[in-house]
VEXROMAR-511442 format. One record per residue: x, y negated, z negated of N, C-alpha, C in turn; residue in three letters. Coordinates in steps of 0.2 Angstrom, whole numbers, plus 5000, padded with zeros to 4 digits. Each point is the difference from the previous one (the first is absolute). Layout:
<pts>
XYZXYZXYZALA;...
</pts>
This chain:
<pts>
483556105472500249944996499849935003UNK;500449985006499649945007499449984998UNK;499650075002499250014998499749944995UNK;500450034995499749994992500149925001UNK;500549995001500249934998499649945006UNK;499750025005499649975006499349994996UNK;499950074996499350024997499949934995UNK;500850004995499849944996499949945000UNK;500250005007500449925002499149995002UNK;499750045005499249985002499749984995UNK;500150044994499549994994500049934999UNK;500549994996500549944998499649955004UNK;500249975005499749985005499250005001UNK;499550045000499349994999499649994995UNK;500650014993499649974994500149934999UNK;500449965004500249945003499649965004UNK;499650045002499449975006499450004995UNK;500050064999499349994993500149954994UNK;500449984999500149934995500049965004UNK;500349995007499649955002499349985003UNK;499950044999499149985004499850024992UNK;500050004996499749994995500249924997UNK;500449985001500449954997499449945007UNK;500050045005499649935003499150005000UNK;499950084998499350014998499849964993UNK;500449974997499949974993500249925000UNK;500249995009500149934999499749934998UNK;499350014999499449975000499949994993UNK;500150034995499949984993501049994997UNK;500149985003500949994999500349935002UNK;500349964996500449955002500250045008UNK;500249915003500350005006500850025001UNK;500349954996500750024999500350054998UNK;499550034994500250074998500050065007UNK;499350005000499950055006500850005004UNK;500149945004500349995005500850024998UNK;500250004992500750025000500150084998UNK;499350034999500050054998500150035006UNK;499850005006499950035007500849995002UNK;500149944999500650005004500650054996UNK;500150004993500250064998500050075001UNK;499650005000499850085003500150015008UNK;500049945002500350015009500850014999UNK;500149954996500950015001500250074996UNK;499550034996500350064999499850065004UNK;499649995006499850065003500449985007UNK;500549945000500449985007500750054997UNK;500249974992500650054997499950075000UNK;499350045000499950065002500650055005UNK;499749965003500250025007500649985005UNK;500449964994500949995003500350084995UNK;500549995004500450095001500949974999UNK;500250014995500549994998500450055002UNK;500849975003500350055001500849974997UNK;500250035001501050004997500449965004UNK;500249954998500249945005500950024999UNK;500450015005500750005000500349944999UNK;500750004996500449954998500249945007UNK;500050035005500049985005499549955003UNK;499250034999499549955001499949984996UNK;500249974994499849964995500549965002UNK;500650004999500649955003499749975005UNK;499850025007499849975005499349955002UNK;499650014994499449964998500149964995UNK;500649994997500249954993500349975004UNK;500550005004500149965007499849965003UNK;499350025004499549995001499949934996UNK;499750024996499649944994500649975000UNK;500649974999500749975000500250004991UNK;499850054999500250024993500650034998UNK;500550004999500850024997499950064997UNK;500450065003499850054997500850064999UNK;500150024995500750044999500250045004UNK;500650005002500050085007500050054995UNK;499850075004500250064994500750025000UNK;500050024994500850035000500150085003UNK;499350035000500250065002499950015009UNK;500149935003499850025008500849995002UNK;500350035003500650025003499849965010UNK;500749995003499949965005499749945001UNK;499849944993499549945004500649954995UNK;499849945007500249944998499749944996UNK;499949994992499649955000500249954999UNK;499949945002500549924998499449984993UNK;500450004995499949984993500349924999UNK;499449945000500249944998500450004993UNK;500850005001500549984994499549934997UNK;500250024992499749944995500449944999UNK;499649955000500249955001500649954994UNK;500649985004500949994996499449954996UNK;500450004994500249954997500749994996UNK;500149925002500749965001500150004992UNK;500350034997500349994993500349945001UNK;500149964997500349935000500750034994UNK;500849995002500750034995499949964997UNK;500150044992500249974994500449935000UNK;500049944999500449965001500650024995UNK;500749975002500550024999500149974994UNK;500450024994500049954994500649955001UNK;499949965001500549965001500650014998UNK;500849984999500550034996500249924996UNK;500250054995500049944992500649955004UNK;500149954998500549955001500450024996UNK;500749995005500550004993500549964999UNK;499849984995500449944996500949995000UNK;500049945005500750015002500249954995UNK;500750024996500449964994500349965003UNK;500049914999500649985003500649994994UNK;500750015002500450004994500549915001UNK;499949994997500149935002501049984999UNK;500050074995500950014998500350025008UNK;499650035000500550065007499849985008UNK;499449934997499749975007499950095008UNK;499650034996499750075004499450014997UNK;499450025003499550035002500150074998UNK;499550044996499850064999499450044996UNK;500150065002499350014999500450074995UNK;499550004993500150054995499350065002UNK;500650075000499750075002499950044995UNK;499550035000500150084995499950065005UNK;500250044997499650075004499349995003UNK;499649974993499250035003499849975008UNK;500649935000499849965006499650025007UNK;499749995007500150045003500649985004UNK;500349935003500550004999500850045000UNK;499750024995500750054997500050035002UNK;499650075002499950035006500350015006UNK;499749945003500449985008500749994998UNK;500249964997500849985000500250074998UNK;499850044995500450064998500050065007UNK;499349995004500150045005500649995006UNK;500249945002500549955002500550024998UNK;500449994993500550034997499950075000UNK;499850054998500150065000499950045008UNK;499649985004500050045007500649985005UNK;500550045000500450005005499449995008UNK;499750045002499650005005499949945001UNK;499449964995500049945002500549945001UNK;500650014996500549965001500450005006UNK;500150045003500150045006499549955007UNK;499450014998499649965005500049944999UNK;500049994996500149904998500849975000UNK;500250055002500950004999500249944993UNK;499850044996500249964993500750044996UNK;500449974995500250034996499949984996UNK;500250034991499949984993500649994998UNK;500149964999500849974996499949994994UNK;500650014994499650004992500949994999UNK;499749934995500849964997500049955002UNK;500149954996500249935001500550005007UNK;500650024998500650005003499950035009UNK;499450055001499950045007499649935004UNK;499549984994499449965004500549935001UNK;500550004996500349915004500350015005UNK;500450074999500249995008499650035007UNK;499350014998499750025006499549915004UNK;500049964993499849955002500549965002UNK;500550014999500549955003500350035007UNK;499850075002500150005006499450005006UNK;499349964996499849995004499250055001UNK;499850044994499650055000499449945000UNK;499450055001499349974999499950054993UNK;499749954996499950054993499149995000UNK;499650054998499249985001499850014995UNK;500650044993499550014993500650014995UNK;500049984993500449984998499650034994UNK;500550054996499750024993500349994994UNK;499949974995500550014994499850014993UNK;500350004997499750034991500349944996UNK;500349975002500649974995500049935002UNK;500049954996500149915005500549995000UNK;500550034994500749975001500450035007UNK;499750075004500350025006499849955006UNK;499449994998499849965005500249935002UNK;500149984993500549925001500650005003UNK;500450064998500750015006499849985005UNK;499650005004499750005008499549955001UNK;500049964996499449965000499949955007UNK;500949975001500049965007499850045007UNK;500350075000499850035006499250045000UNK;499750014996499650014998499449975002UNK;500149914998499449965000500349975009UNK;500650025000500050005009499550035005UNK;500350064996499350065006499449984998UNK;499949994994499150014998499849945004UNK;500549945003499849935004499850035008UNK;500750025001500150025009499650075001UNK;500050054996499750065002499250004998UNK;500049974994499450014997499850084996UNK;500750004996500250074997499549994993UNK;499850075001499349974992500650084995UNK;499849944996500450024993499650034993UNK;499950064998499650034994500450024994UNK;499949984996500150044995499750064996UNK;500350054997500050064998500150024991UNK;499850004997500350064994500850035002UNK;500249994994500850045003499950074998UNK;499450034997499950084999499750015008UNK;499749965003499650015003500650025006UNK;500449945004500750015000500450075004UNK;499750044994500450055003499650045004UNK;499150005000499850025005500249985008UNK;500349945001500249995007500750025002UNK;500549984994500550005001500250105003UNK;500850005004500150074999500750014997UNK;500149954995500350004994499850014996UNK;500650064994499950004993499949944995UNK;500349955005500149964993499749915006UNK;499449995001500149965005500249934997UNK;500349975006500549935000499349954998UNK;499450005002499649944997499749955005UNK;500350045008500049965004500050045007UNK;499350025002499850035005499749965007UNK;500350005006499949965004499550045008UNK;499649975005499950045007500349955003UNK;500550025006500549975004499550035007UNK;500149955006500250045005500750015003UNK;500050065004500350015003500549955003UNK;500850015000500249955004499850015008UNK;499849935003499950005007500749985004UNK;500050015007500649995004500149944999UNK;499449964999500349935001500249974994UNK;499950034994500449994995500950024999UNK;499950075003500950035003500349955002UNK;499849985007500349965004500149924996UNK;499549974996500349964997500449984996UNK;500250084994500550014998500650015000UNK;500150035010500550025003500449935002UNK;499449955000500349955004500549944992UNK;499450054995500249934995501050064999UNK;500150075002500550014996500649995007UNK;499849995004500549975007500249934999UNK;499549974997500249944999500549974993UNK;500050054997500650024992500650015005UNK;499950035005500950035002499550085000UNK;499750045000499950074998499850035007UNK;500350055004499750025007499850074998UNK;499550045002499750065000500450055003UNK;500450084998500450015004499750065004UNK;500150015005499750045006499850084998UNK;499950004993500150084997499250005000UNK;499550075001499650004996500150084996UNK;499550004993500150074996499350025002UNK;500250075000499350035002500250054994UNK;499550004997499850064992499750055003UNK;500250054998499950085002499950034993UNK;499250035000500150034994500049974992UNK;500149965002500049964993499349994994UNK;499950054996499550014996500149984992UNK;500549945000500149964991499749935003UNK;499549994997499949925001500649964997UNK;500350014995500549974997500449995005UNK;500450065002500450005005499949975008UNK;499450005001500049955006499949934999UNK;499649984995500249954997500749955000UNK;500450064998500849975000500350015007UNK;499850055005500250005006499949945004UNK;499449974998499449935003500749935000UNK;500050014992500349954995500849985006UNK;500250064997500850005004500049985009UNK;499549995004500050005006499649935000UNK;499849974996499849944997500749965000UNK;500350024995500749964998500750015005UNK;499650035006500949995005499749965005UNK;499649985000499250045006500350025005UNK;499550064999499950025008499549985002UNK;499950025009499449995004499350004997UNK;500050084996499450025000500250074997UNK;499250024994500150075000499550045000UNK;500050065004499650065002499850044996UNK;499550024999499750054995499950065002UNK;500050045001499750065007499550034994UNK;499550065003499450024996500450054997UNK;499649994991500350064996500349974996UNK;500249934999500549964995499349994996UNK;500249964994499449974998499849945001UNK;499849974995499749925002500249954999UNK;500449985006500449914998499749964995UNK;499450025002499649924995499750024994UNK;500150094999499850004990500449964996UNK;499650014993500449954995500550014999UNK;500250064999500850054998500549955007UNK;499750025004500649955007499949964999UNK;499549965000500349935000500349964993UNK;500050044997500449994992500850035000UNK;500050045006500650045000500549945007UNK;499449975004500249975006500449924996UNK;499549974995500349964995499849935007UNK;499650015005499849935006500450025004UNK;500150055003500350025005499750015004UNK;499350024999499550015004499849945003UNK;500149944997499649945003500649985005UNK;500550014998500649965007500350065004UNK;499950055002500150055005499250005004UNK;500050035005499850025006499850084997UNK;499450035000499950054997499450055005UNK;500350035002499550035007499750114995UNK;499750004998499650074997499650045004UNK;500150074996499550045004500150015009UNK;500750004999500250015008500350095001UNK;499750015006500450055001500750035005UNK;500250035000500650005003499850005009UNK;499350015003500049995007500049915001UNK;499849964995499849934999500849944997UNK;500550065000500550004996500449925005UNK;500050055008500449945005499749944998UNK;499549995001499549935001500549954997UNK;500350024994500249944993500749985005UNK;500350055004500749965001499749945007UNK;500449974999499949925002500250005008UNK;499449995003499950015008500949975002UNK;500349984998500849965004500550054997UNK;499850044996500750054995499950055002UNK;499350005007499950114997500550025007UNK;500349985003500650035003500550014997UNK;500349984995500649994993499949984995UNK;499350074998499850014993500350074997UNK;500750014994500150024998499750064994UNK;500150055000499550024993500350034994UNK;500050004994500450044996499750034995UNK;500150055000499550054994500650014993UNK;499649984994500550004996499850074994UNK;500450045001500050084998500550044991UNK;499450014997500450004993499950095000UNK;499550045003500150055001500650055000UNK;500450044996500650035005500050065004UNK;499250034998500050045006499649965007UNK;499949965001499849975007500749995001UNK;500549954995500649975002500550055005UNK;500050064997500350075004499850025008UNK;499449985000499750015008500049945004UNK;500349944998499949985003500849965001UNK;500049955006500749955002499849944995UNK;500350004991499849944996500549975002UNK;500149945000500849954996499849954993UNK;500649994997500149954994499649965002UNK;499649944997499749945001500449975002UNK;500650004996500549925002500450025008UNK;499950065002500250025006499849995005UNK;499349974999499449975006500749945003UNK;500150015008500249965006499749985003UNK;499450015002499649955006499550004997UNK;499549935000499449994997499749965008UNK;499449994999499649985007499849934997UNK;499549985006499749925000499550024995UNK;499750084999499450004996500050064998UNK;500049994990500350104997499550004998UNK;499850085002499550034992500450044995UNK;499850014995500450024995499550054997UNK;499950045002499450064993500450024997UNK;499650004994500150034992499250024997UNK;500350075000499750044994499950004992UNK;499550034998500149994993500350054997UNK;500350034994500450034997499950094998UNK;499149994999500050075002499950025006UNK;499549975003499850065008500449965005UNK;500549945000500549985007499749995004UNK;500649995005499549985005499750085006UNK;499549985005499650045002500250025006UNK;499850045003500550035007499549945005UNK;499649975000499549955003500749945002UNK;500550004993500549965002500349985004UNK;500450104999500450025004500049995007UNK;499150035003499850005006500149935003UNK;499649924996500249975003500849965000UNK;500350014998500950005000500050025007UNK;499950075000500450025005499749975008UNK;499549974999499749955006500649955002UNK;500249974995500549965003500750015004UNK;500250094996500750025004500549994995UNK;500649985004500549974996500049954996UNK;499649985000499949924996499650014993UNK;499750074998499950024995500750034994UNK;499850014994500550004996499850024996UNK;500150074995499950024994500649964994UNK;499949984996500549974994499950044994UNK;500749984996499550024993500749964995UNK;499849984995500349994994500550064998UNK;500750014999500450034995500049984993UNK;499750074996500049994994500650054997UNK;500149984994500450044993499750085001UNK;500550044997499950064999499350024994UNK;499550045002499550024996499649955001UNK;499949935003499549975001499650005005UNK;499450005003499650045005499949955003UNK;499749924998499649945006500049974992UNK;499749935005500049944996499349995001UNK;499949954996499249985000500149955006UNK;499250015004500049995007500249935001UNK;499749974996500049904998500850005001UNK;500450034996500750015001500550005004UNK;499750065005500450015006499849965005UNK;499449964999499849965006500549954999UNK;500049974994500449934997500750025006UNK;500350054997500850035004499849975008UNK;499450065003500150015006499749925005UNK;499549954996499849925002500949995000UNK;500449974995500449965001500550025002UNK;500150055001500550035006499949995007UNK;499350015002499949975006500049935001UNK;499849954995500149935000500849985000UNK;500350054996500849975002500150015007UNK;500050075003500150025008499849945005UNK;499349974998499649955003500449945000UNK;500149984994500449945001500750015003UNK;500350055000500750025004500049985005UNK;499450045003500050025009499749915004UNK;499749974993499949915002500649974999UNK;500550004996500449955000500750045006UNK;499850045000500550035007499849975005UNK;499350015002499949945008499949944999UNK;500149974992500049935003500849995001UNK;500450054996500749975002500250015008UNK;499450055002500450005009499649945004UNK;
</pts>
């Protein structure tokens, strides 16, 4: 077979030669330029004769496109090799330009001398502020409270609150307030919206809301202390009690707890974790501003508990747990309230709420201080079980305010 194919390739080849020696035997009666392109074809096809083509590997193909500086694909079927592929060149999107946000048309009321701005839902606005009122979480972080009522927001501004958003449905609620009102909106720079009063109940967490939903901050220490100073200066002194809430799961009812330690004053009141939330709207509707003139420490636990007593009292700090259980009352050494005989430079008082009482976490820290701990409890009528907690605290604050003032006019007589 070799053979054959040698055989043809010679033929091939000398019929190549006889066309040209004829082609130059006949040059004499033939144009010159013809002749001369005719020869030269027949050269480059008896030079192509005679190349031998073989089978070029992927490899040596890559390596001569190389070579030439020609850009060439790696293969995907070769395993083991590194090729660096020029990434395509970025182009910078230029961002959408932002739509700018609509103006909003601020009303001046020239009756009520206040600035406001009119809301609906679709606002986006409405939004933010609805997110603010409704997220515990974020009120928490911004230390805000919601107050709703003519009567709650005057006395938050009169004790001195920063107010940053003021809501209402109605004008005539709004005129009640107008003077303190167009105070803040001067000194704070309190911005003021009006709502729909269907709209209304969206923010409100009232059935029936008052027409008048307010963002407060939180009272600051230095607003306390200004307080403390303006009720010292009335004749009013703070008396060495604090109440620490155990358990307490009614907002109403810690509210009234607040309220009542508000109105004897005490030092301060303690929250421990498990109670609910001083600053929900239910407490602070139950506190009635009690939150704004007490001293209100939350979210404490009972190893955080010592910190509150007063660095000059904590060697003759007192403690007194006040117990409506009467299976605890059995295991333990209680006495009458009115039977309390020694009180210290600085009392704690814990109380429980009416279902779950107070907590053995109590107990333990009681029994830290020794003799100077006390279990009490209220004597009630036959068939009656406990008082509501607001109740027996009322009993148990002014019974140690009277003992207080005894155990004072005693040394001032010696």
């Amino acid at each position: 077979m070799f053979y054959n194919i040698l055989k043809r390739s010679f033929q091939s080849n000398l019929r190549h030669v006889n066309n040209l020696n004829v082609l130059r035997s006949s040059s004499s009666g033939a144009p010159r330029d013809d002749i001369t392109d005719a020869l030269d074809i027949e050269a480059n096809l008896f030079e192509n004769s005679s190349i031998k083509h073989e089978p070029v590997s992927t490899r040596e193909a890559l390596r001569k496109n190389r070579s030439k500086g020609t850009a060439a694909k790696p293969p995907r079927n070769v395993k083991d090799q590194s090729f660096s592929v020029t990434p395509p060149p970025k182009f910078s999107i230029p961002p959408a330009p932002r739509p700018s946000p609509v103006p909003v048309a601020v009303i001046k009321d020239s009756e009520l001398n206040l600035e406001f701005v009119r809301l609906t839902l679709q606002d986006p606005l409405t939004s933010t502020l609805l997110t603010t009122v409704r997220s515990r979480k974020r009120r928490d972080k911004n230390r805000q409270i919601i107050i709703e009522g003519r009567r709650l927001i005057k006395e938050a501004l009169q004790c001195g609150l920063k107010m940053s958003s003021l809501i209402f449905s109605q004008k005539d609620q709004l005129a009640l307030l107008k003077e303190e009102v167009a105070q803040a909106q001067q000194e704070s720079r309190t911005k003021i919206y009006k709502v729909p009063h269907h709209d209304l109940k969206t923010w409100s967490s009232l059935v029936t809301p008052p027409g008048l939903l307010a963002v407060f901050d939180r009272p600051t220490e230095k607003g306390l202390e200004k307080n403390l100073a303006e009720q010292q200066r009335l004749g009013t002194q703070p008396l060495p009690i604090t109440v620490v809430c155990d358990n307490i799961r009614e907002p109403n009812n810690l509210g009234s707890i607040i309220r009542t330690c508000a109105a004897l004053p005490c030092s301060q009141v303690v929250v421990t974790r498990g109670c609910c939330d001083p600053w929900e709207s239910k407490a602070l509707r139950g506190g009635c501003g009690g939150q704004f003139r007490v001293p209100i420490r939350d979210d404490v636990s009972w190893e955080e508990l010592s910190m509150s007593i007063p660095a000059e009292a904590a060697d003759d700090c007192h403690v007194f747990i006040a117990e409506s259980n009467k299976g605890k009352l059995a295991n333990r050494q209680a006495i009458d309230y009115a039977d309390i005989a020694q009180i210290g430079s600085h009392n704690l008082l814990i109380i429980g709420g009416e279902s779950h009482g107070v907590s053995e976490e109590a107990y333990s820290f009681m029994n830290l201080v020794g003799g100077k701990g006390k279990c009490v409890y209220i004597p009630l009528a036959a068939g009656i079980d406990s008082l509501n907690v607001a109740s027996a605290l009322t009993l148990l604050l002014f019974e140690l305010r009277r003992k207080l003032n005894q155990t004072g006019s005693q040394s001032n007589d010696v």
